[in-house]
Rosetta silent file (secondary structure, phi, psi, omega in degrees, C-alpha in Angstrom):
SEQUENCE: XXXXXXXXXXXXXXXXXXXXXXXXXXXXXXXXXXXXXXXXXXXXXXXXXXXXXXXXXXXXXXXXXXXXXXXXXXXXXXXXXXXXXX
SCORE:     score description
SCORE:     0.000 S_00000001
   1 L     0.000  130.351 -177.529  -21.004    6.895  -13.273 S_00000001
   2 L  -104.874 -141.394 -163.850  -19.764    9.236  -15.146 S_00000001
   3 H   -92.571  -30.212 -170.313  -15.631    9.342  -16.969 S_00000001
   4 H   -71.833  -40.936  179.518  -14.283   11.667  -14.415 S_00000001
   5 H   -64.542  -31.712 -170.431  -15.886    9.568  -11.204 S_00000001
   6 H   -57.397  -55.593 -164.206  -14.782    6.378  -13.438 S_00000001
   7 H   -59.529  -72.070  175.954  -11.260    8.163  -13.615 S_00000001
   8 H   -37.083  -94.929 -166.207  -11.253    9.186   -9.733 S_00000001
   9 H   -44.847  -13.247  159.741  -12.160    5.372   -8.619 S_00000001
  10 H   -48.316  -71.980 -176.226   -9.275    4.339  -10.827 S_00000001
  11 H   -61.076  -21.461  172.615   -6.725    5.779   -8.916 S_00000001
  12 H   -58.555  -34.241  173.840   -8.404    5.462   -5.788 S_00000001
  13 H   -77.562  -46.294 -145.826   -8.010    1.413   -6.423 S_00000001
  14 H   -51.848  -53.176 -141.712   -4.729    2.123   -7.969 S_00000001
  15 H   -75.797  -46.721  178.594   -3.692    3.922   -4.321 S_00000001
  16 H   -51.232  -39.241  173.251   -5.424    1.185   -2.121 S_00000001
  17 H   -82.404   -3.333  150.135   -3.697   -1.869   -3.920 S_00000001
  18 H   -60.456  -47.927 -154.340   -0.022    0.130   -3.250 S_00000001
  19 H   -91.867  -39.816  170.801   -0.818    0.300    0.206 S_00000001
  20 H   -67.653   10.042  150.817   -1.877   -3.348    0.647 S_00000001
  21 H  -108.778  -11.838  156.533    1.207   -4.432   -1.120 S_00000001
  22 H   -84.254  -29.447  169.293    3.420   -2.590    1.128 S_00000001
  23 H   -40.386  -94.188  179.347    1.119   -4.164    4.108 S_00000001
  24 H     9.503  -83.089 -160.824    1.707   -7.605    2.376 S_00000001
  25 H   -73.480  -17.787  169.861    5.536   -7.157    2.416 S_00000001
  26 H   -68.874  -65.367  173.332    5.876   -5.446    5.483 S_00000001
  27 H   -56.873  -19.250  160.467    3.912   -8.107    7.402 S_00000001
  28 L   -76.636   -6.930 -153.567    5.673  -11.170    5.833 S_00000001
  29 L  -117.961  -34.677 -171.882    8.930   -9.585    6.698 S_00000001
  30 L   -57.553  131.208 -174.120    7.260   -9.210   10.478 S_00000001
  31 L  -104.111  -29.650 -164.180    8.898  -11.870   12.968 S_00000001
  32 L  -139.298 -101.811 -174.704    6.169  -11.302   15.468 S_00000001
  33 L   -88.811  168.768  151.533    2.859   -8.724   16.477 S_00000001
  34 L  -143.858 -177.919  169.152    1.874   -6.008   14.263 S_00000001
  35 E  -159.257  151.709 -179.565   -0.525   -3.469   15.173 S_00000001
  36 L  -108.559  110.504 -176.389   -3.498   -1.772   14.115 S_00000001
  37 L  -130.408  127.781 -178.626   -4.342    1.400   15.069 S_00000001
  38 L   -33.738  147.819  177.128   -7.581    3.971   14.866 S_00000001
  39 L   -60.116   11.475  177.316   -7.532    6.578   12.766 S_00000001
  40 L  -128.329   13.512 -168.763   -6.912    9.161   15.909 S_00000001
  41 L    33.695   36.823 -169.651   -4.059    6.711   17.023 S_00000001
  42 L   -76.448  -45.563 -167.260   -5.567    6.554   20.504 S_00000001
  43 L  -131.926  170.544 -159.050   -6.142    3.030   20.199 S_00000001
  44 L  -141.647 -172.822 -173.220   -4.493   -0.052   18.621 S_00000001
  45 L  -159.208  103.206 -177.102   -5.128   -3.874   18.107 S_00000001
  46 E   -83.889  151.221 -177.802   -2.077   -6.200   18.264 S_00000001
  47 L  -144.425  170.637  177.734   -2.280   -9.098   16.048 S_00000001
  48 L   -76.742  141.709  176.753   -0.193  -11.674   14.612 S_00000001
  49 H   -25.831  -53.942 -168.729    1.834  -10.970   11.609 S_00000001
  50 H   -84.519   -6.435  163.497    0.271  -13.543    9.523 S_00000001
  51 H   -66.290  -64.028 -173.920   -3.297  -12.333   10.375 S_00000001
  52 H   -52.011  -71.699  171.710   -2.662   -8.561    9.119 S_00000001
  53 H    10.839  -92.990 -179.222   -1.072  -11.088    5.983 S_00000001
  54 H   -73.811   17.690  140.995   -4.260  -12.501    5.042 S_00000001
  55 H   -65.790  -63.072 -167.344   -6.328   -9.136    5.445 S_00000001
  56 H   -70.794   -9.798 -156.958   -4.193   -7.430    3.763 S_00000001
  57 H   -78.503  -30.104 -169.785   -3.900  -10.330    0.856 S_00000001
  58 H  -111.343   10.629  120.041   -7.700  -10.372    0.536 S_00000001
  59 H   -29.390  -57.213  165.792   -7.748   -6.744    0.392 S_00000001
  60 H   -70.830  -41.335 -168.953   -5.863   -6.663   -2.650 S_00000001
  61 H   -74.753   -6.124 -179.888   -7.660   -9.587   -4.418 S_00000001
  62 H  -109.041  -52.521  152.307  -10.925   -7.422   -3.880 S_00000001
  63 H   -16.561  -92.555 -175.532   -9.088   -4.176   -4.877 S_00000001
  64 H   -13.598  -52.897 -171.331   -7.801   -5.960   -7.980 S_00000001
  65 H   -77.305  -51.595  167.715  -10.919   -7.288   -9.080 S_00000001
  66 H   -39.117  -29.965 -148.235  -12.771   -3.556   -8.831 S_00000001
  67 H   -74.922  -61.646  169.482   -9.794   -2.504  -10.628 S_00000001
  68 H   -45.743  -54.952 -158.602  -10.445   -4.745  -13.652 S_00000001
  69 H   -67.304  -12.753 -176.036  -14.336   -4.424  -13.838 S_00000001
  70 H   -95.504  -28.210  173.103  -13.618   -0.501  -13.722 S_00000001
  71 H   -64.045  -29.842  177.651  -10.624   -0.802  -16.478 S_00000001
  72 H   -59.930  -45.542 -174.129  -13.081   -2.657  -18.020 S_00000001
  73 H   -92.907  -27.695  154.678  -16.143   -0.386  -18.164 S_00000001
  74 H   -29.287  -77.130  173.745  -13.151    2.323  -19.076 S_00000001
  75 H   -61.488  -13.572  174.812  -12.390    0.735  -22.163 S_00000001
  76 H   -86.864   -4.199  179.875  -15.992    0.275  -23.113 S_00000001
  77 H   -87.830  -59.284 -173.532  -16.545    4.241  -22.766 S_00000001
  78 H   -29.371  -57.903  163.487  -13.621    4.418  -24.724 S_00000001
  79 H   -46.317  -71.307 -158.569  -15.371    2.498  -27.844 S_00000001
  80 H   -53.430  -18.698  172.446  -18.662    4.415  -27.157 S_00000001
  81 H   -74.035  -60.634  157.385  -16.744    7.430  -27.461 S_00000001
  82 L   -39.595  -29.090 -163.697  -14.927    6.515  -30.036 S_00000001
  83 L  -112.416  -24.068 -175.640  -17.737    5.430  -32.010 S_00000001
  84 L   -72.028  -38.339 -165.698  -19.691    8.803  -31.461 S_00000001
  85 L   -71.720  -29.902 -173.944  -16.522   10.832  -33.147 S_00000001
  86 L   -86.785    0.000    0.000  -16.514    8.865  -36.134 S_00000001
């Protein structure tokens, strides 16, 4: 992978773990149903609040964890980079 694809899946996590922490708080805040609906918003899938909950919760915890190992492999370009200039 190279820094710019590195850079692009940063932000890509960054945007996915935003929207599964507005899920999160929207669905804990949820008294009842939620719904899920295809991407052409023909069709939907009602569920319980606390279902979308733990989707979205273990959404983020897998988000998260790409996030580090890619901040991670970031900062190690950084050295390698780093170590080429001097």
């Amino acid at each position: 992978m190279d820094i710019e694809d590195l850079l692009r899946e940063i932000t890509d996590i960054e945007i996915d773990i935003n929207s599964a922490q507005r899920i999160v708080a929207s669905a804990k805040e949820s008294k009842g149903d939620m719904y899920i609906y295809d991407d052409y918003k023909k069709h939907h899938l009602r569920l319980d609040h606390s279902v979308i909950v733990k989707i979205a919760v273990q959404q983020l915890e897998l988000a998260q964890s790409k996030l580090n190992k890619l901040i991670k492999a970031k900062k190690t370009a950084e050295k390698a980079i780093k170590g080429l200039l001097t």
